[in-house]
Z-matrix of the N, CA and C atoms (Angstrom, degrees):
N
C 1 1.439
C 2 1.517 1 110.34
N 3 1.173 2 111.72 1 -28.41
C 4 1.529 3 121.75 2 -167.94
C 5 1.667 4 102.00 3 -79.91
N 6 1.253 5 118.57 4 -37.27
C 7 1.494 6 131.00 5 171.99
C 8 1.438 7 114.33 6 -49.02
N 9 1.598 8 102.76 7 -59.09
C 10 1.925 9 113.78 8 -179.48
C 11 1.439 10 98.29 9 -74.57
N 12 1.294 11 140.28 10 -28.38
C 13 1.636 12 114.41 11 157.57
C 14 1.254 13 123.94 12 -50.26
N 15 1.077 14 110.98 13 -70.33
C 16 1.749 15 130.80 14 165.29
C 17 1.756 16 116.94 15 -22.59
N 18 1.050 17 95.79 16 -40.69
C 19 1.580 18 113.42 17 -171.96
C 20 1.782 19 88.44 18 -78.09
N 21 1.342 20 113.62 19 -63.30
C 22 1.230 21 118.64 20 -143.58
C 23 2.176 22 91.09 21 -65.32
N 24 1.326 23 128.15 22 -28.58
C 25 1.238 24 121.29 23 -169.60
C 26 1.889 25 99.06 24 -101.45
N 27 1.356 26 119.87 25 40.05
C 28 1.228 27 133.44 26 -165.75
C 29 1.948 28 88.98 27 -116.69
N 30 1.476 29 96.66 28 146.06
C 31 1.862 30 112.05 29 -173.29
C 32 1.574 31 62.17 30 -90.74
N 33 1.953 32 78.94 31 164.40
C 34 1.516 33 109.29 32 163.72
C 35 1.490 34 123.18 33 -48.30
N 36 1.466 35 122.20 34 -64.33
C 37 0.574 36 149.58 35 156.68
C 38 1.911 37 120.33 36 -19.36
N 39 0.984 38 116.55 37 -65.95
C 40 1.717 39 126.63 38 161.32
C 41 1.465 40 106.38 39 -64.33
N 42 1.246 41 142.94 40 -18.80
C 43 1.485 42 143.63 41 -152.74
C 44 1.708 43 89.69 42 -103.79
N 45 1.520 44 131.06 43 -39.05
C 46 1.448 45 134.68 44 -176.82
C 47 1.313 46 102.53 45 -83.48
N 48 0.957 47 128.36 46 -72.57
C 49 1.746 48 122.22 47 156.01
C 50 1.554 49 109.22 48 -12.62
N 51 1.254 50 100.77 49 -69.42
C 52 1.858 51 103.69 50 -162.74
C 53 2.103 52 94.92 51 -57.20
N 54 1.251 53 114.19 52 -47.10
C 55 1.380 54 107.71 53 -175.79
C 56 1.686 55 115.09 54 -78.20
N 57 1.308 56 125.34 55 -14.34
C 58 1.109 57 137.23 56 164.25
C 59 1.972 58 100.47 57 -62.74
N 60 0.980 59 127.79 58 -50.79
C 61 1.771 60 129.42 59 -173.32
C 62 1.179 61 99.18 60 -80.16
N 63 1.265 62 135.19 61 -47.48
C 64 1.840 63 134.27 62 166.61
C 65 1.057 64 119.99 63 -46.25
N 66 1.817 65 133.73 64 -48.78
C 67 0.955 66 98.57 65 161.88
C 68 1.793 67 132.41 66 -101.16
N 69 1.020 68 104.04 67 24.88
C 70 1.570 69 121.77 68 163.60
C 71 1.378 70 90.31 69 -63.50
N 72 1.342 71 117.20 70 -81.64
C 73 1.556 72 117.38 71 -134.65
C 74 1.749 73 110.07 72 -63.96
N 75 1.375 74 115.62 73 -10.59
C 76 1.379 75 147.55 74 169.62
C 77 1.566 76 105.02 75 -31.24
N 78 1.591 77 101.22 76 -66.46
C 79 1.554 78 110.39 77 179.61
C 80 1.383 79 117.99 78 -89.32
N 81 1.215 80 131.73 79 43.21
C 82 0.910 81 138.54 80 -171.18
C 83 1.788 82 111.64 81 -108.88
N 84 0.849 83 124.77 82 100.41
C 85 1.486 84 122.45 83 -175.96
C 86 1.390 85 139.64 84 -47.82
N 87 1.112 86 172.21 85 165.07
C 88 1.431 87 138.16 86 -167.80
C 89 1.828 88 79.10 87 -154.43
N 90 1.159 89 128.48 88 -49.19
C 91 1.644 90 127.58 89 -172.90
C 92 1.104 91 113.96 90 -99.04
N 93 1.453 92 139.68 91 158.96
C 94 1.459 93 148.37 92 146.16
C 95 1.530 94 101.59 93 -46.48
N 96 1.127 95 125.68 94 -90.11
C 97 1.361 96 141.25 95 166.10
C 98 1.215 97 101.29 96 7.57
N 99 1.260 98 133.12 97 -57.56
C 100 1.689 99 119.39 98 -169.68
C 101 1.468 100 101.13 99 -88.99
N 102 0.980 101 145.92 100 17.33
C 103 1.282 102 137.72 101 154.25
C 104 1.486 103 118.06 102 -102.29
N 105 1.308 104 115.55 103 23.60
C 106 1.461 105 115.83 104 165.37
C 107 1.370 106 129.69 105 -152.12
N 108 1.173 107 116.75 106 135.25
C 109 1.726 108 135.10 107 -122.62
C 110 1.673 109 69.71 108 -134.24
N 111 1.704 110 92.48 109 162.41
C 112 1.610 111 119.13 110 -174.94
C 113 1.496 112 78.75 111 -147.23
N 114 1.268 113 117.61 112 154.95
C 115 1.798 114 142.12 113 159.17
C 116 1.484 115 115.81 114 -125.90
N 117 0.859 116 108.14 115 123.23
C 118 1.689 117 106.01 116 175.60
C 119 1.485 118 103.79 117 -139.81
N 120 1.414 119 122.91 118 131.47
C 121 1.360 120 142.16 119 -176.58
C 122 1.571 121 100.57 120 -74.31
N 123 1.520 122 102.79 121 136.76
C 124 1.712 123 106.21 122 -168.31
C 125 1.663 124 88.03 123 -116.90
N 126 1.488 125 120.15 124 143.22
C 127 1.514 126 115.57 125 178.25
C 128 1.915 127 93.17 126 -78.97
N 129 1.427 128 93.71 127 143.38
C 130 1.599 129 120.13 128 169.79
C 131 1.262 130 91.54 129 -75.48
N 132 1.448 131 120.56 130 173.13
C 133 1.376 132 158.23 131 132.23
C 134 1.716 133 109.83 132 -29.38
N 135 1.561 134 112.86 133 -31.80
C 136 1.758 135 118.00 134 177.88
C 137 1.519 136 102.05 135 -61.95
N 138 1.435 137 96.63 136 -45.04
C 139 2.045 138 117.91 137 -149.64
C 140 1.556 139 81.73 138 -69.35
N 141 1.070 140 149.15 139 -22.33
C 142 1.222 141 127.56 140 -145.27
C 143 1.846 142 116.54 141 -112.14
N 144 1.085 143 127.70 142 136.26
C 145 1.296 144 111.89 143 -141.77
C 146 1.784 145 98.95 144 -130.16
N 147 1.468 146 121.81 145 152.75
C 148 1.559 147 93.87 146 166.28
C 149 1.953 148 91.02 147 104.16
N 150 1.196 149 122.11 148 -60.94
C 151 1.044 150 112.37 149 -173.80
C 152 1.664 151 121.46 150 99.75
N 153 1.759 152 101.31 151 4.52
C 154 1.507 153 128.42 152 173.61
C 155 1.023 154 126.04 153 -66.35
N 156 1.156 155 150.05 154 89.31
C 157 1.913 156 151.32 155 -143.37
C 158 1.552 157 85.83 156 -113.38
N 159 1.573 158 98.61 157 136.68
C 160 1.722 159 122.40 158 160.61
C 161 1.079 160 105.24 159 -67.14
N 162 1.577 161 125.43 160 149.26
C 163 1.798 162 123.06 161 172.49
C 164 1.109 163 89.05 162 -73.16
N 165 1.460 164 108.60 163 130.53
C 166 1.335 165 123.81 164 130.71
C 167 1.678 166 127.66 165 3.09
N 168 1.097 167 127.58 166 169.00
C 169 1.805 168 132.02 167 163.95
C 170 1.562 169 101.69 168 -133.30
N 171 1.812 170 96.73 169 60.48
C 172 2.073 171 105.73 170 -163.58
C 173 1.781 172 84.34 171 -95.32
N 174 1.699 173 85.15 172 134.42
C 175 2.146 174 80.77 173 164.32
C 176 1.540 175 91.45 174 -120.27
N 177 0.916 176 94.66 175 154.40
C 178 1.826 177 99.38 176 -170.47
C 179 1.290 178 112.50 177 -98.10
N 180 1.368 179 121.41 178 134.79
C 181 1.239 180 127.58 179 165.37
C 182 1.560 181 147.41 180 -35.55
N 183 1.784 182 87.57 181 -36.47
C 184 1.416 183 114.92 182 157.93
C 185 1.450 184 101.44 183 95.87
N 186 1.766 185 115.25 184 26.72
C 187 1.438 186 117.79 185 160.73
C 188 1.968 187 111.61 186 -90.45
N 189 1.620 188 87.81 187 -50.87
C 190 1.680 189 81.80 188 166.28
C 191 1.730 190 102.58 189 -141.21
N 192 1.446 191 115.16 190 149.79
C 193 1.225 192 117.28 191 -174.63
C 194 1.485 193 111.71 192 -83.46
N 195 1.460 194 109.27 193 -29.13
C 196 1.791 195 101.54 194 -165.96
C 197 1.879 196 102.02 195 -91.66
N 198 0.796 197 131.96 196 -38.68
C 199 1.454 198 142.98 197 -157.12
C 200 1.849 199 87.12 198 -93.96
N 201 1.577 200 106.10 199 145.64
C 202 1.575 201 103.85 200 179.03
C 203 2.033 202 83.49 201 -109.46
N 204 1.440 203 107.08 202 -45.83
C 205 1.524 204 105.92 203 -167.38
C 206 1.843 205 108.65 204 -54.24
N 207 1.277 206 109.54 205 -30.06
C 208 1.416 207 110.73 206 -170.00
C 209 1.550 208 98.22 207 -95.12
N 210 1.217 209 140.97 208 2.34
C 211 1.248 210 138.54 209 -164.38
C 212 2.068 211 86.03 210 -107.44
N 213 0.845 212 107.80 211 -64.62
C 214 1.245 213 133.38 212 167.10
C 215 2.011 214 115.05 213 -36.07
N 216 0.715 215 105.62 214 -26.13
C 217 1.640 216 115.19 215 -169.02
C 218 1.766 217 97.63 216 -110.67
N 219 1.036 218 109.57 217 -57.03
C 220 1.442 219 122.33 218 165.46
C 221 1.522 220 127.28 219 -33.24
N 222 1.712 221 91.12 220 -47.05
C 223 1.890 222 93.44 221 -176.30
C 224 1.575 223 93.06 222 -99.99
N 225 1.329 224 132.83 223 -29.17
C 226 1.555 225 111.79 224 146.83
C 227 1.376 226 146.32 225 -13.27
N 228 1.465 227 100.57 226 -87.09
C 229 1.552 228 118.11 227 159.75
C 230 1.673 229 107.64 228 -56.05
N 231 1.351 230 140.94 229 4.59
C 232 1.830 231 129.27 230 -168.50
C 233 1.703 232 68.73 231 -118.02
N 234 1.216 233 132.77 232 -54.00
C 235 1.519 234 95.84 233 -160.49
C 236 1.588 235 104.11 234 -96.14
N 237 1.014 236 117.94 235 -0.53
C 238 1.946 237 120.00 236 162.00
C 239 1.833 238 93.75 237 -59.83
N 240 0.915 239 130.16 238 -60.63
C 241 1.367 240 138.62 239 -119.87
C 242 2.120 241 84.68 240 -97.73
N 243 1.579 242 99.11 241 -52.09
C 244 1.629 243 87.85 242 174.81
C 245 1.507 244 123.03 243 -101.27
N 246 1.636 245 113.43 244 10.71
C 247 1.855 246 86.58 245 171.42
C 248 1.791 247 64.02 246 -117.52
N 249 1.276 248 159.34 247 -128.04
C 250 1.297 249 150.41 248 -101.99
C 251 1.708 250 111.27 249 -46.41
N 252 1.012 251 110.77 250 -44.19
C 253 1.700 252 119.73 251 154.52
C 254 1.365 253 134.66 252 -17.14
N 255 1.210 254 84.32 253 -94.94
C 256 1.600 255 122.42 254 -174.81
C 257 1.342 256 128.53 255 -89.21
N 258 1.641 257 111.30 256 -42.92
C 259 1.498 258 115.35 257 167.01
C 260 1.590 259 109.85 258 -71.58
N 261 1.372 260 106.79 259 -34.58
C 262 1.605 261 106.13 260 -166.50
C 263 1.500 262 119.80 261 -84.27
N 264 1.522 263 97.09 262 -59.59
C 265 1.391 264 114.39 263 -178.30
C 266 1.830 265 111.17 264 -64.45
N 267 1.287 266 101.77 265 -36.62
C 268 1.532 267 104.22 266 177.97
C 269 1.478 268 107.17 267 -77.06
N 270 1.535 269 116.96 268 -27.35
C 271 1.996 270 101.54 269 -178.95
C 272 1.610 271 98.63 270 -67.59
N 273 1.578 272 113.34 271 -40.75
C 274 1.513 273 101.57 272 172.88
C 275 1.599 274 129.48 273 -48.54
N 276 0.992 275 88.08 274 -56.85
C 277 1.685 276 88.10 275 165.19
C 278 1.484 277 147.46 276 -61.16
N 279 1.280 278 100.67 277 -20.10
C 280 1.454 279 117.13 278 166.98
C 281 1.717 280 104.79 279 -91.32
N 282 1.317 281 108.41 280 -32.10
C 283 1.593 282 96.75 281 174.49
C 284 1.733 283 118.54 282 -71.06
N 285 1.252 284 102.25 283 -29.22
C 286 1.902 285 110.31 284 -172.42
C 287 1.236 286 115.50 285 -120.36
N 288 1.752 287 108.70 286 31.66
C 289 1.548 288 128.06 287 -178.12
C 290 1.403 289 77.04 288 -76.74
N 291 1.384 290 106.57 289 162.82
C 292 1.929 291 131.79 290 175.21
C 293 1.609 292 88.44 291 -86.81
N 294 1.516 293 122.28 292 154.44
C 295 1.588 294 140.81 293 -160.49
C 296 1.969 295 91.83 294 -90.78
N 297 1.282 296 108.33 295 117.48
C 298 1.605 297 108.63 296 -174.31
C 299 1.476 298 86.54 297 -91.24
N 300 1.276 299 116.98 298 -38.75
C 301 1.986 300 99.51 299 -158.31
C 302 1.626 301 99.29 300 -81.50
N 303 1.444 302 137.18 301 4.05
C 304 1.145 303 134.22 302 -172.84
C 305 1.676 304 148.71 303 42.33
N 306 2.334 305 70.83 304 55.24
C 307 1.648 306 87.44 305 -150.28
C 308 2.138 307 101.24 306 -87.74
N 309 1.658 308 99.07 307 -6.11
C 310 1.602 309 90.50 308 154.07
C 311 1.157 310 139.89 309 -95.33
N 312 1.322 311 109.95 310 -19.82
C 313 1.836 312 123.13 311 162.80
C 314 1.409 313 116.09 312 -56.93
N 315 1.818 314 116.88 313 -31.83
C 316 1.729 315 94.74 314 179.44
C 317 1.681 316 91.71 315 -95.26
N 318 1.054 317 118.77 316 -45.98
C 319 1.790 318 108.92 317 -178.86
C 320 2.027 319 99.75 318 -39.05
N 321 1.420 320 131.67 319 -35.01
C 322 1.329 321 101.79 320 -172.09
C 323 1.880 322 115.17 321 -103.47
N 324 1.696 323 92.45 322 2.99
C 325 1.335 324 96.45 323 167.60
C 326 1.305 325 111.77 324 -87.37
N 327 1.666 326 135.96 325 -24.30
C 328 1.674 327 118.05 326 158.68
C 329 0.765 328 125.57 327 -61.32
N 330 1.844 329 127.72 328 -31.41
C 331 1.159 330 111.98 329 -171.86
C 332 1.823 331 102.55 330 -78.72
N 333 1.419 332 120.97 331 -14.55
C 334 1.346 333 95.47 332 179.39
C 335 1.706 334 121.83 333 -91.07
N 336 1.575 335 90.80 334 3.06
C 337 1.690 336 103.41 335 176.80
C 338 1.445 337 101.77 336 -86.18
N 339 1.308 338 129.07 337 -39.50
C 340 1.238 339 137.43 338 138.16
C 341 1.433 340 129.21 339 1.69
N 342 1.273 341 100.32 340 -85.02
C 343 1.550 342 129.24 341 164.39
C 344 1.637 343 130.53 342 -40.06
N 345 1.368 344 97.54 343 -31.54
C 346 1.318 345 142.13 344 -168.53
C 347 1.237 346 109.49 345 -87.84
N 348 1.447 347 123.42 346 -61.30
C 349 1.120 348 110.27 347 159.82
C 350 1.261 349 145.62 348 -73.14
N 351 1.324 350 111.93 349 -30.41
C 352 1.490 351 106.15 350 166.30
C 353 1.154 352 132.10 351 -84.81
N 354 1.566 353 110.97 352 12.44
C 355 1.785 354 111.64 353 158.08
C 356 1.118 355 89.74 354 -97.29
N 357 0.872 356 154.52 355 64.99
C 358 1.866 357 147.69 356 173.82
C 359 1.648 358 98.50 357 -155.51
N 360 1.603 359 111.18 358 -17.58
C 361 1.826 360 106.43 359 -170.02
C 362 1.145 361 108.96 360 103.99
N 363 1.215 362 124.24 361 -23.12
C 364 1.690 363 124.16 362 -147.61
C 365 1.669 364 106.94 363 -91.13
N 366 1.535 365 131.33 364 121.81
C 367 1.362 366 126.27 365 143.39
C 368 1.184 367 125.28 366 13.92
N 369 1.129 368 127.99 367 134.86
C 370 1.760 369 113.90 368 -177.31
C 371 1.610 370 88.67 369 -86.51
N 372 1.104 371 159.25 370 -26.19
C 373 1.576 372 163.52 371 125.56
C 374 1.392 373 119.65 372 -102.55
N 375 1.252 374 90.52 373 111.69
C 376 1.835 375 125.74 374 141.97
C 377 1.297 376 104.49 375 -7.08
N 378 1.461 377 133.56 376 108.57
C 379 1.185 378 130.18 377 156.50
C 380 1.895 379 124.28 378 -68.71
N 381 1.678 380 92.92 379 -19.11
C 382 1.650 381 114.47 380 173.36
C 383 1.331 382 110.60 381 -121.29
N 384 1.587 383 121.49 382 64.11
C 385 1.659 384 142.40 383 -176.49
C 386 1.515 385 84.85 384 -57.82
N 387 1.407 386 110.27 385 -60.13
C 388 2.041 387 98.49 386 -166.36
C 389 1.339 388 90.74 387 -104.75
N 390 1.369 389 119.05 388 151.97
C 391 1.834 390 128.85 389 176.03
C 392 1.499 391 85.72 390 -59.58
N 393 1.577 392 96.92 391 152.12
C 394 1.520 393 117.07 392 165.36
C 395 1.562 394 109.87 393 -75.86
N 396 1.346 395 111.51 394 -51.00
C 397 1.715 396 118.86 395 154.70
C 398 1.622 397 112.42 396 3.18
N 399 1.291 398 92.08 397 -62.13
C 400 1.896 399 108.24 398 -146.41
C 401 1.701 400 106.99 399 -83.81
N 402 1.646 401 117.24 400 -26.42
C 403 0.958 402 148.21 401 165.96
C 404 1.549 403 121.85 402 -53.36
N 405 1.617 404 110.28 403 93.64
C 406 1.431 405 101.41 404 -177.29
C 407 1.850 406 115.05 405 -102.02
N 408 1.026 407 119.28 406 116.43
C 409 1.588 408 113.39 407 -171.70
C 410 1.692 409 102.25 408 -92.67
N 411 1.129 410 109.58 409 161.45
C 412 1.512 411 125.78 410 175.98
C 413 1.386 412 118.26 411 -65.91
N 414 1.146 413 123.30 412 -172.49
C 415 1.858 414 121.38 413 -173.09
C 416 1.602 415 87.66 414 -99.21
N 417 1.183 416 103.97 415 -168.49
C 418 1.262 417 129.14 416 -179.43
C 419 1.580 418 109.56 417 -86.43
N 420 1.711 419 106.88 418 -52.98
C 421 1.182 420 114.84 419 -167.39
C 422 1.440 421 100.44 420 -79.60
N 423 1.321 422 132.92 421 -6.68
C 424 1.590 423 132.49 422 163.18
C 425 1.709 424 108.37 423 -53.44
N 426 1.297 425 102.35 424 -59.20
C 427 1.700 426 110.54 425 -160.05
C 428 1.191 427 98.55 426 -90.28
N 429 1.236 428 154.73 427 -10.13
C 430 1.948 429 152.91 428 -157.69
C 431 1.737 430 82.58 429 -51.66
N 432 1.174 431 128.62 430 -62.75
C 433 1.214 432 145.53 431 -150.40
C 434 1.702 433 112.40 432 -59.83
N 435 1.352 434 103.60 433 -56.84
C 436 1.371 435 113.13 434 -172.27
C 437 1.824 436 112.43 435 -79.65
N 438 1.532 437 104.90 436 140.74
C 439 1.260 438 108.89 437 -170.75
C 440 1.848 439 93.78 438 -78.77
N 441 1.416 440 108.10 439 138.00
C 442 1.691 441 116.28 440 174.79
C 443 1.563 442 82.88 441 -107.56
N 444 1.718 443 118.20 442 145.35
C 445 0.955 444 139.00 443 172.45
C 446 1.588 445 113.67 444 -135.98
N 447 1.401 446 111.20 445 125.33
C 448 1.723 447 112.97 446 -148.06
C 449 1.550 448 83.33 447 -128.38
Protein backbone atom coordinates (compact mmCIF):
# COMPACT_ATOMS: atom_id res chain seq x y z
CA UNK A 1 0.00 0.00 0.00
CA UNK A 2 2.84 2.20 0.89
CA UNK A 3 4.34 1.58 -2.75
CA UNK A 4 0.83 2.76 -4.65
CA UNK A 5 1.07 5.96 -2.47
CA UNK A 6 4.55 6.57 -3.35
CA UNK A 7 3.87 5.87 -6.91
CA UNK A 8 0.77 7.89 -6.89
CA UNK A 9 2.92 11.39 -5.58
CA UNK A 10 5.68 10.28 -8.28
CA UNK A 11 6.31 13.02 -11.63
CA UNK A 12 5.78 11.34 -14.83
CA UNK A 13 8.85 11.15 -15.51
CA UNK A 14 10.19 8.99 -12.19
CA UNK A 15 6.88 6.78 -12.53
CA UNK A 16 8.44 5.34 -16.30
CA UNK A 17 11.76 4.89 -14.85
CA UNK A 18 10.27 3.30 -11.69
CA UNK A 19 8.21 0.81 -14.22
CA UNK A 20 11.09 0.56 -16.61
CA UNK A 21 13.39 -1.21 -13.28
CA UNK A 22 10.15 -3.35 -12.27
CA UNK A 23 9.95 -4.93 -15.01
CA UNK A 24 13.67 -5.53 -15.48
CA UNK A 25 14.20 -6.87 -12.17
CA UNK A 26 11.25 -9.46 -13.04
CA UNK A 27 13.70 -11.61 -15.12
CA UNK A 28 16.15 -11.72 -12.98
CA UNK A 29 16.94 -15.16 -11.55
CA UNK A 30 17.48 -15.70 -7.89
CA UNK A 31 18.12 -19.93 -8.10
CA UNK A 32 20.03 -22.35 -10.34
CA UNK A 33 17.06 -24.58 -10.25
CA UNK A 34 14.97 -22.42 -12.50
CA UNK A 35 17.30 -22.46 -15.18
CA UNK A 36 17.01 -26.08 -15.87
CA UNK A 37 14.51 -27.78 -17.99
CA UNK A 38 14.29 -31.73 -18.60
CA UNK A 39 12.42 -32.89 -22.10
CA UNK A 40 11.07 -36.13 -22.33
CA UNK A 41 9.25 -37.45 -25.51
CA UNK A 42 5.55 -38.50 -24.68
CA UNK A 43 4.24 -41.44 -27.21
CA UNK A 44 1.39 -39.86 -29.60
CA UNK A 45 -1.63 -41.73 -30.55
CA UNK A 46 0.87 -42.82 -33.97
CA UNK A 47 3.42 -44.66 -31.33
CA UNK A 48 0.72 -46.64 -30.09
CA UNK A 49 -0.08 -49.94 -31.52
CA UNK A 50 -2.76 -52.77 -30.88
CA UNK A 51 -5.55 -50.34 -30.59
CA UNK A 52 -5.15 -50.47 -26.49
CA UNK A 53 -6.28 -47.01 -24.92
CA UNK A 54 -5.03 -45.95 -21.25
CA UNK A 55 -8.15 -45.16 -18.93
CA UNK A 56 -8.87 -42.02 -19.09
CA UNK A 57 -8.48 -39.56 -15.64
CA UNK A 58 -12.75 -39.25 -16.38
CA UNK A 59 -14.60 -38.22 -12.95
CA UNK A 60 -18.10 -38.57 -13.66
CA UNK A 61 -20.71 -36.29 -13.44
CA UNK A 62 -22.87 -38.66 -11.73
CA UNK A 63 -25.48 -39.06 -14.70
CA UNK A 64 -23.94 -42.41 -15.73
CA UNK A 65 -20.89 -44.09 -14.17
CA UNK A 66 -19.71 -46.56 -16.94
CA UNK A 67 -20.01 -44.53 -20.27
CA UNK A 68 -17.84 -41.03 -20.14
CA UNK A 69 -19.70 -39.92 -23.71
CA UNK A 70 -23.20 -40.59 -22.19
CA UNK A 71 -22.27 -39.20 -18.78
CA UNK A 72 -21.08 -36.23 -20.62
CA UNK A 73 -24.11 -35.55 -23.02
CA UNK A 74 -26.45 -36.09 -20.16
CA UNK A 75 -25.12 -33.29 -17.83
CA UNK A 76 -25.11 -31.17 -21.08
CA UNK A 77 -28.58 -31.44 -22.13
CA UNK A 78 -29.67 -31.26 -17.73
CA UNK A 79 -28.04 -27.92 -17.66
CA UNK A 80 -29.16 -26.84 -21.44
CA UNK A 81 -32.60 -27.93 -20.55
CA UNK A 82 -32.68 -26.01 -16.87
CA UNK A 83 -30.75 -22.67 -17.05
CA UNK A 84 -31.64 -22.05 -21.11
CA UNK A 85 -35.17 -23.45 -20.29
CA UNK A 86 -36.24 -22.61 -17.26
CA UNK A 87 -34.04 -19.82 -15.94
CA UNK A 88 -34.37 -17.98 -19.26
CA UNK A 89 -37.38 -18.77 -21.02
CA UNK A 90 -39.38 -18.88 -17.72
CA UNK A 91 -37.87 -15.21 -16.38
CA UNK A 92 -39.40 -14.20 -19.80
CA UNK A 93 -42.47 -15.39 -19.10
CA UNK A 94 -43.09 -14.42 -15.78
CA UNK A 95 -41.88 -10.94 -16.73
CA UNK A 96 -44.45 -10.52 -19.97
CA UNK A 97 -47.13 -12.85 -18.32
CA UNK A 98 -50.62 -10.67 -18.79
CA UNK A 99 -51.47 -9.03 -14.91
CA UNK A 100 -53.90 -11.97 -13.26
CA UNK A 101 -54.64 -9.86 -10.02
CA UNK A 102 -55.70 -6.81 -12.27
CA UNK A 103 -53.58 -4.43 -10.68
CA UNK A 104 -53.47 -2.27 -14.22
CA UNK A 105 -57.11 -2.39 -15.17
CA UNK A 106 -58.29 -0.71 -11.80
CA UNK A 107 -55.18 1.81 -11.67
CA UNK A 108 -56.48 2.84 -15.46
CA UNK A 109 -60.10 2.71 -14.58
CA UNK A 110 -59.54 5.67 -11.76
CA UNK A 111 -57.75 7.55 -13.66
CA UNK A 112 -60.59 7.50 -16.22
CA UNK A 113 -63.20 7.89 -13.37
CA UNK A 114 -60.90 10.56 -12.54
CA UNK A 115 -60.99 12.15 -15.77
CA UNK A 116 -64.55 11.81 -15.70
CA UNK A 117 -65.19 13.67 -13.12
CA UNK A 118 -63.63 16.67 -13.44
CA UNK A 119 -64.93 17.38 -16.91
CA UNK A 120 -68.35 16.91 -15.42
CA UNK A 121 -67.41 19.64 -12.28
CA UNK A 122 -67.46 16.94 -9.90
CA UNK A 123 -64.83 16.41 -6.79
CA UNK A 124 -62.37 13.89 -7.57
CA UNK A 125 -64.24 12.24 -4.17
CA UNK A 126 -67.58 12.55 -2.89
CA UNK A 127 -67.49 13.92 0.45
CA UNK A 128 -71.22 12.04 0.65
CA UNK A 129 -69.88 8.45 -1.03
CA UNK A 130 -73.07 6.88 0.98
CA UNK A 131 -76.32 9.35 1.33
CA UNK A 132 -76.45 10.72 4.80
CA UNK A 133 -80.29 9.74 4.41
CA UNK A 134 -79.44 6.03 4.53
CA UNK A 135 -77.09 6.44 7.51
CA UNK A 136 -78.49 5.61 10.89
CA UNK A 137 -76.20 6.81 13.93
CA UNK A 138 -76.76 5.83 17.58
CA UNK A 139 -78.26 8.11 20.47
CA UNK A 140 -76.20 9.97 22.53
CA UNK A 141 -77.04 8.11 25.62
CA UNK A 142 -75.74 4.83 23.67
CA UNK A 143 -72.07 6.15 23.26
CA UNK A 144 -71.64 8.70 26.66
CA UNK A 145 -69.73 5.60 27.79
CA UNK A 146 -67.40 4.56 25.11
CA UNK A 147 -64.07 6.33 24.59
CA UNK A 148 -64.20 7.78 20.58
CA UNK A 149 -60.61 8.16 19.53
CA UNK A 150 -60.14 10.55 16.41
Amino acid sequence: MAALMNLRQMSVLQRSVWNHFSRVSRNIATSKKNSEAAATSAPTASHQSCGDEEPKNWVSYGFDYKNESDDVNAHHASFFFSVTLCLVFGSFMWAYAPDVHMRDWAQREAFLELRRRENNGYPPISPNYIDPKTIQLPDEEDICDVEIII
